[in-house]
C-alpha angles and dihedrals in degrees: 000000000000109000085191122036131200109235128181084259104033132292141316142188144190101218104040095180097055085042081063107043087049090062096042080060094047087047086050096051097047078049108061093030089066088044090055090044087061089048097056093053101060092043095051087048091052090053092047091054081055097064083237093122081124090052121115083225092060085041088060100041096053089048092059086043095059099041091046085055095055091053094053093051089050092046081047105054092054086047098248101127137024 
């Protein structure tokens, strides 16, 4: 079941509360996900610094880049993140 519906003039629900703290959620998730995004990439530059681009730990890091920034585009392109 649908908590927000698409209407012809915008949306509508029938438990605003939950519909909130849904999107709170949502906010929260886009959030830490572009805080982690910051993080990788210092870390990534500090490895790289390191001469460890070979490193399972790079390799890792960048994997998780890469996926994190999937999410954000998708999140993006429905308006949900920055």
């Amino acid at each position: 079941m649908e908590l927000v519906r698409k209407t012809e003039t915008g949306y509508e629900t029938d438990d605003v509360q939950a519909a909130l703290e849904k999107l709170a959620r949502l906010e929260a998730l886009a959030a830490r996900t572009q805080a982690r995004q910051r993080e990788l990439t210092e870390k990534l530059a500090a490895l790289r610094a390191e001469k460890k681009e070979r490193s399972v730990q790079f390799r890792e890091a960048l994997a998780e880049k890469l996926t994190n920034g999937a999410v954000l585009s998708a999140l993006e392109a429905y308006g949900l993140a920055d």
